[in-house]
Phi, psi and omega in degrees: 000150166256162192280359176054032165256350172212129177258349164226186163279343145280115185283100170305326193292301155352270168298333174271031181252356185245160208311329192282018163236046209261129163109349176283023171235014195259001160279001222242144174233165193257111173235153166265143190267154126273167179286125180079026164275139171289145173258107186243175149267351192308353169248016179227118171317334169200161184305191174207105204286162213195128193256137155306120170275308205188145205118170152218165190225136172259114116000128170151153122291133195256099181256103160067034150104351184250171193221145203231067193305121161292330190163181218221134161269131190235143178319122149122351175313126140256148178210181217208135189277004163293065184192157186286004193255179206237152198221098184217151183292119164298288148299144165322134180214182180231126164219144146322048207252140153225141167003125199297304219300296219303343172280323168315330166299335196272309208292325169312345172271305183267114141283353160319302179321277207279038195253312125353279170304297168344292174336278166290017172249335159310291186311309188303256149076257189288333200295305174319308184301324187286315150334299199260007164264308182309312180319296207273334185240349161228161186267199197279322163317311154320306178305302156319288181281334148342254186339305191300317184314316195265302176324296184287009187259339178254001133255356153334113181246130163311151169224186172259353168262349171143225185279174082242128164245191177224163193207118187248026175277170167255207198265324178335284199292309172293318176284324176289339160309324188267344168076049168219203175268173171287295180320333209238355197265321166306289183303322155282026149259305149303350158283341195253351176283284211310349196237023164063014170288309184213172194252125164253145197255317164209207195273340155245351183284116171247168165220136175261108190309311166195105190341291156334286151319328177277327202283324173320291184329313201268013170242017150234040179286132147324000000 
């Protein structure tokens, strides 16, 4: 599993700032998000593929009333509203969007981009997939340290006291990744404090003392 905070290793705002993409943003318009808005077409004649500036975006699907986070869009992400999935700001955000045909147009020029993108749809993907395995075969506990597990694997620096990463999601945000509420998303994280698998060092700041023992947890879910 992956921690579902970045689908690629590459920052798009980043990579088109050098010169040899130079002009592949000038088709591009700017829209502002509020915090909890959907990103639809109802005001647009076709999708439109779209870079994150700034901000963060959830992911998801909506089902028969439960809604089901695929993954967190993070600045420098691209992604595309040419999709069944529903796209709304976590955060106040900024993105950068154009038109599918007018990228298309770009990307022949550029074929990195959509090398990139291909990447990242893999992942949304694996995420899906990741969705309906946790849902169906673990419970939220399982869910929880999974996550935690990957989060300190993809940011994580060793220490001599253990693992530590930062985790800037809020509990909010951490429960809907995990697919429960906030209040039971609060209690088993503090259960995972009091029973010494992890350390919050600040507010974003974590420590796993040792991993390897948290790594236990998940073989003894029934």
């Amino acid at each position: 599993m992956y921690s579902k905070m970045k689908l690629s290793r590459f920052n798009m705002i980043e990579l088109l700032k050098k010169p040899k993409y130079e002009g592949f943003l000038s088709g591009f318009h700017c829209r502002q998000l509020a915090r909890g808005r959907l990103l639809d077409q109802a005001c647009h004649e076709e999708s439109e593929v779209f870079v994150l500036v700034s901000g963060r975006l959830r992911l998801y699907l909506s089902y028969e009333g439960r809604e089901f986070t695929l993954s967190f869009l993070e600045p420098g992400d691209i992604f595309s509203t040419h999709s069944r999935m529903l796209i709304q700001a976590a955060r106040e955000s900024t993105i950068l969007a154009i038109s599918v045909s007018r990228f298309r147009q770009e990307v022949v020029r550029f074929p990195e981009v959509s090398l990139v993108m291909t990447g990242i749809l893999g992942q949304v993907l694996a995420g899906t997939l990741d969705v309906i395995e946790g849902i169906i075969f673990h419970d939220v506990q399982y869910r929880l340290v999974e996550f935690l597990l990957a989060l300190a694997k993809e940011r994580g620096q060793a220490k001599g006291e253990g693992v530590a990463f930062e985790c800037d999601l809020n509990m909010e945000e951490i429960s809907l990744l995990i697919g429960t509420t906030r209040q039971t998303a609060s209690s088993l994280l503090n259960n995972l404090i009091k029973e010494g698998m992890l350390e919050r060092r600040s507010r974003r700041e974590f420590l796993i003392p040792d991993p390897d023992a948290m790594e236990t947890l998940l073989s003894q879910q029934p």
